[in-house]
C-alpha positions in Angstrom: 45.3 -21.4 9.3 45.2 -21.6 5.8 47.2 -19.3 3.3 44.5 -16.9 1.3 45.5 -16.6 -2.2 44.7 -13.0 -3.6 45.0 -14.2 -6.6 42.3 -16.4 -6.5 39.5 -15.1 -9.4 36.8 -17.4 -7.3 37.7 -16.4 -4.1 37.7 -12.8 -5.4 34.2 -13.7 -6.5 33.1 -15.0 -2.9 34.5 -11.5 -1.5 32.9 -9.6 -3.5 29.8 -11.4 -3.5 29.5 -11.6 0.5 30.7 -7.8 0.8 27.9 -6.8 -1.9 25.2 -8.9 0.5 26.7 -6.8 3.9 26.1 -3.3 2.6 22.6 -4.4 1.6 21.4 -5.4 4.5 23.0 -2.2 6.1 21.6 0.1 3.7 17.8 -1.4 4.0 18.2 -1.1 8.1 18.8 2.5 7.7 16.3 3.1 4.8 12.9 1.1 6.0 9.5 3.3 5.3 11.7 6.2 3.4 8.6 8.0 2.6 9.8 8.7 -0.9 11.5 5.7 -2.3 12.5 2.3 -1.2 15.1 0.2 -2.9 14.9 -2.2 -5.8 17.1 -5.3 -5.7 16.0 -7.3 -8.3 18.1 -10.2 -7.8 16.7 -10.6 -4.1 13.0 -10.5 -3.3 12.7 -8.0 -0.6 9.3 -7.1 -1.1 7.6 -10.3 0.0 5.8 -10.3 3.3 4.0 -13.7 3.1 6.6 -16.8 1.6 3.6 -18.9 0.2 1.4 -18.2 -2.7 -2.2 -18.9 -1.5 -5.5 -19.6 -3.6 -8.9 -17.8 -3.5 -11.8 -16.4 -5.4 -12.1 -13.1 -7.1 -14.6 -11.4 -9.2 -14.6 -8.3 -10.9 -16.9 -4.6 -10.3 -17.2 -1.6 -12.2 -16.8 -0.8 -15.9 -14.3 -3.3 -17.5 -11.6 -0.9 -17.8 -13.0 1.1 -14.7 -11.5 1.3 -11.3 -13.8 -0.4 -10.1 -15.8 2.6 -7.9 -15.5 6.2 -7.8 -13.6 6.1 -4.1 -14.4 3.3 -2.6 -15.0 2.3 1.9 -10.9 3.6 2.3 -12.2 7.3 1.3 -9.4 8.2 -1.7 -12.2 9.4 -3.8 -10.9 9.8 -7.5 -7.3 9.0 -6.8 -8.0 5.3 -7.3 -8.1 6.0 -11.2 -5.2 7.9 -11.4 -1.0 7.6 -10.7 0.1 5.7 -8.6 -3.1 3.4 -8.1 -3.9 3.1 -11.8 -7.1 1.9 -11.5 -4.8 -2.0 -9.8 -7.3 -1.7 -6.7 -9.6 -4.4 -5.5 -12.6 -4.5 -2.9 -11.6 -7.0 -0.5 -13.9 -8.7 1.7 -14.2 -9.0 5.5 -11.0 -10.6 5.8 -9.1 -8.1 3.6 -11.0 -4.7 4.7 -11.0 -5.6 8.3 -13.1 -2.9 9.4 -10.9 -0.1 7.6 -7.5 -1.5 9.0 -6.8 -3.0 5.4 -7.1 0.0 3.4 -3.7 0.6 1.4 -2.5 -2.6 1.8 -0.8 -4.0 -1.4 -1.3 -7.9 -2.5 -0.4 -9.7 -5.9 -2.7 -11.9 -7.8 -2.6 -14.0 -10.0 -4.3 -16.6 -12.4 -2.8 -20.2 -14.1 -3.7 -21.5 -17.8 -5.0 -24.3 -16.0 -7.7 -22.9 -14.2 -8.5 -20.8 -17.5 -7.1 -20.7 -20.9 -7.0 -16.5 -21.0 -4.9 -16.9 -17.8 -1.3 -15.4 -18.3 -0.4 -16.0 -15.1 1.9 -13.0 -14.2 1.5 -11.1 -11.0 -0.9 -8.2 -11.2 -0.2 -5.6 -7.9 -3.2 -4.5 -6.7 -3.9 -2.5 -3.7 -7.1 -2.8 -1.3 -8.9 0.8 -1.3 -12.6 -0.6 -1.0 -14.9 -3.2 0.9 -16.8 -6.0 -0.6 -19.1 -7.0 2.7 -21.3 -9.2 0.6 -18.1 -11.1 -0.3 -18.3 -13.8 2.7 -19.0 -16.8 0.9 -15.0 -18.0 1.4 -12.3 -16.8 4.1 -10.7 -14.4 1.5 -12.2 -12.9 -1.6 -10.7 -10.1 -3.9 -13.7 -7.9 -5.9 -11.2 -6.7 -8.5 -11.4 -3.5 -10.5 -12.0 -4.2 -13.9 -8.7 -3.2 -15.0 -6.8 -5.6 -12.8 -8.9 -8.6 -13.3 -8.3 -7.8 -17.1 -4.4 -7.4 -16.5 -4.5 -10.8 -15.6 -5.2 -12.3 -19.0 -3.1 -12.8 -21.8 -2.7 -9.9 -24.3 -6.0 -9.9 -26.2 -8.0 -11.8 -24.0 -9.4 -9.7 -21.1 -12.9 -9.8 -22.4 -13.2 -13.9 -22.0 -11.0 -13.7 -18.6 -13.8 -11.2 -17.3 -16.7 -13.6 -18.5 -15.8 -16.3 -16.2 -17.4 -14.8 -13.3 -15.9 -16.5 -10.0 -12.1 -17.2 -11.1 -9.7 -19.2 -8.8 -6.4 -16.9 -8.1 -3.6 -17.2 -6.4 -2.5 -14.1 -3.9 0.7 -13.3 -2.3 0.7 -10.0 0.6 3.4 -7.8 -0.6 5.4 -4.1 -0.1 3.8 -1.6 -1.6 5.7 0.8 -3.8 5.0 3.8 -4.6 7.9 5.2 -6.3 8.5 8.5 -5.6 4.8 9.7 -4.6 5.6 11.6 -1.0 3.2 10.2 1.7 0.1 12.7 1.3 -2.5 14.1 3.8 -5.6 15.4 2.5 -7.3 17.2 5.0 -11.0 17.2 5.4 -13.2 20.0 4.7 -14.9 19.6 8.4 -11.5 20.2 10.1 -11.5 23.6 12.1 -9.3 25.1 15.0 -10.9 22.2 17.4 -11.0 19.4 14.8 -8.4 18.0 12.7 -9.2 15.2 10.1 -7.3 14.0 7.5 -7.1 11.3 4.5 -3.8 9.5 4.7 -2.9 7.7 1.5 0.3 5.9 -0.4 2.2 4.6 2.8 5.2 2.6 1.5 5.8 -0.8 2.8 3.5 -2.2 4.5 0.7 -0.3 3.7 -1.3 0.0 6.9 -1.1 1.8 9.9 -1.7 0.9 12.9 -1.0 4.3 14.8 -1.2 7.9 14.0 -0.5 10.9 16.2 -0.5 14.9 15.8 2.1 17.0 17.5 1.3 20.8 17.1 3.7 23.6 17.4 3.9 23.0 21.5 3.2 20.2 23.3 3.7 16.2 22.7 2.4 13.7 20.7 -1.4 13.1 21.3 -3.0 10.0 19.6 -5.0 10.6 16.9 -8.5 8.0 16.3 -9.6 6.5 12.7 -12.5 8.3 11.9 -13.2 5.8 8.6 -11.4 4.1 6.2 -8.1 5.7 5.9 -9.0 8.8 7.2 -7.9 9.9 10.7 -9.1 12.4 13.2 -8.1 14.4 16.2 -11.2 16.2 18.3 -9.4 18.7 20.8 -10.8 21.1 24.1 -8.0 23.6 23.1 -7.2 25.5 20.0 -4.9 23.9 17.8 -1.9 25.4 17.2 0.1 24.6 13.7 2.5 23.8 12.2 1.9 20.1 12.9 3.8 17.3 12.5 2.4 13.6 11.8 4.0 10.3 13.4 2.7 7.9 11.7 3.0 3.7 13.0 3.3 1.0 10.6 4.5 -2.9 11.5 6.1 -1.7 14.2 7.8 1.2 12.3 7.4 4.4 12.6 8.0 7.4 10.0 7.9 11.3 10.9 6.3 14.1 8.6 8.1 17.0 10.5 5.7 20.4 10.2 3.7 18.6 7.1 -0.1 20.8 8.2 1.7 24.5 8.0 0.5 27.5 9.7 -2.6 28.8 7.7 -3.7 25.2 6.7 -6.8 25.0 5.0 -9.5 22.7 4.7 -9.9 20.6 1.5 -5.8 21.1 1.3 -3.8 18.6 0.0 -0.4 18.6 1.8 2.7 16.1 1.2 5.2 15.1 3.1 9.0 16.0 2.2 
C-alpha cells in the first residue's frame, strides 16, 4: 500500500471532489418528488429523462403571444396563462397526449439557424396541457402556444419564426420544475358527499401520474379513476368521510398529501398540498 500524502493540493482536490459527488447522490435519494422544490445542480444535468435530442415538426395556435387556448384537453382552464405555466405549453399530438396520460408532462424544444435564420436555438421548456388530434401527419408533433414558438427565435425575430408554418425542432423529455408551487387539487364543482373529483396540476418530476388514490378519515387507500385530462375521480356507495389524504403514483414514485381535502371541503375549492 501506498503512502497518502495529506499534503497533496490535487489529491485534496480528488477528495473533495468525490466526497461533494457522495452527498449528492444521497441527498437526491432522499429528496425525489419533494412536492415543493427539487434541487438545482447546475454543473450536473439531473433533469434529463431522455439522453438524445430528437427532431420533429411543430406549429403554432392561438394569438401570437397567447397561450395558445383558454384550458386546453388536460382541463387547467386559465392557469395555462399564468405562473408557473407562463403561457410555455404546447398541444401535443396523439403521441404526446396519449389519451390524457401526457398532460403535465414537461419537454424542451428547440430550433437551429440552419433550419431557419430567426432560429436562436436555446431550449424553450414547455409543458403539454392540450391535444392536437388533427396533428397525425408524423409520429410526434408539438402545436405550440404562441408564446413558446416565439421564445424560440432570436430577440426581435418571433414574428418571421412564427411565419414559417411547419418548423423542424428538436425535443428532449425533461423534469418538470415548478419551483416552489405546492402540488394543487382543484376540486370539481360536481363533487358531493358520494362523489369526489378533482383537477390535479404542477407534479414535479416527471409530470404524469400513473396512479391516484383517496384515503378518507377511516379506512384504506381506494383507487381513484381519471375522469378526463388531469382530472381524477372517485364515485363511492358510502358517505365520504374527510379529511382526505391523496397518494399520488408517478414513475414508480410515490408522494403523500397527508389530510390535503379538510373537513368542510367545498366544491370549486382550490386546496394545496403542504
Amino acid at each position: 500500500m501506498g503512502v497518502v500524502c495529506h499534503d497533496d493540493p490535487y489529491l485534496l482536490s480528488v477528495i473533495v471532489v468525490i466526497a461533494s459527488i457522495s452527498l449528492l447522490v444521497n441527498l437526491n435519494r432522499t429528496s425525489a418528488f419533494n412536492p415543493i422544490k427539487l434541487f438545482n445542480v447546475s454543473s450536473i444535468d439531473v433533469d434529463r429523462v431522455s439522453a438524445n435530442w430528437a427532431s420533429t415538426g411543430a406549429t403554432w395556435y392561438g394569438s401570437p403571444n397567447g397561450a395558445g387556448s383558454s384550458g386546453g384537453a388536460c382541463g387547467y382552464g386559465g392557469d395555462v396563462g399564468q405562473p408557473p405555466f407562463s403561457s410555455f405549453i404546447s398541444a401535443g399530438g396523439p403521441s404526446l397526449y396519449r389519451s390524457h396520460k401526457g398532460c403535465g408532462v414537461c419537454y424542451e424544444v428547440k430550433c437551429t439557424s440552419n433550419v431557419n435564420r430567426a432560429c436562436s436555438g436555446n431550449p424553450v421548456n414547455v409543458v403539454i396541457t392540450d391535444e392536437c388530434p388533427g396533428c397525425n401527419n408524423q409520429a410526434v408533433h408539438f402545436d405550440l402556444s404562441g408564446t413558446a414558438f416565439g421564445a424560440m427565435a432570436i430577440s426581435g425575430q418571433a414574428d418571421q419564426l412564427r411565419n414559417v408554418g411547419v418548423l423542424q425542432i428538436q425535443y428532449n423529455r425533461v423534469q418538470c420544475r415548478f419551483g416552489e408551487k405546492s402540488i394543487t387539487f382543484k376540486v370539481d364543482l360536481g363533487s358531493n358527499d358520494h362523489y369526489f373529483s378533482s383537477l390535479i396540476e404542477f407534479i414535479n418530476g416527471a409530470g404524469e401520474l400513473e396512479g391516484v388514490e383517496l384515503k378518507q378519515s377511516q379506512g384504506s387507500w381506494v383507487p381513484m379513476q381519471r375522469s378526463w385530462g388531469a382530472v381524477w375521480k372517485l364515485n363511492s356507495s358510502s358517505t365520504l368521510k374527510p379529511p382526505f389524504s391523496i397518494r399520488l403514483t408517478s414513475m414508480g414514485q410515490t408522494i403523500v398529501a397527508n389530510n390535503v381535502i379538510p373537513v368542510g371541503w367545498i366544491p370549486g375549492q382550490t386546496y394545496r398540498s403542504t
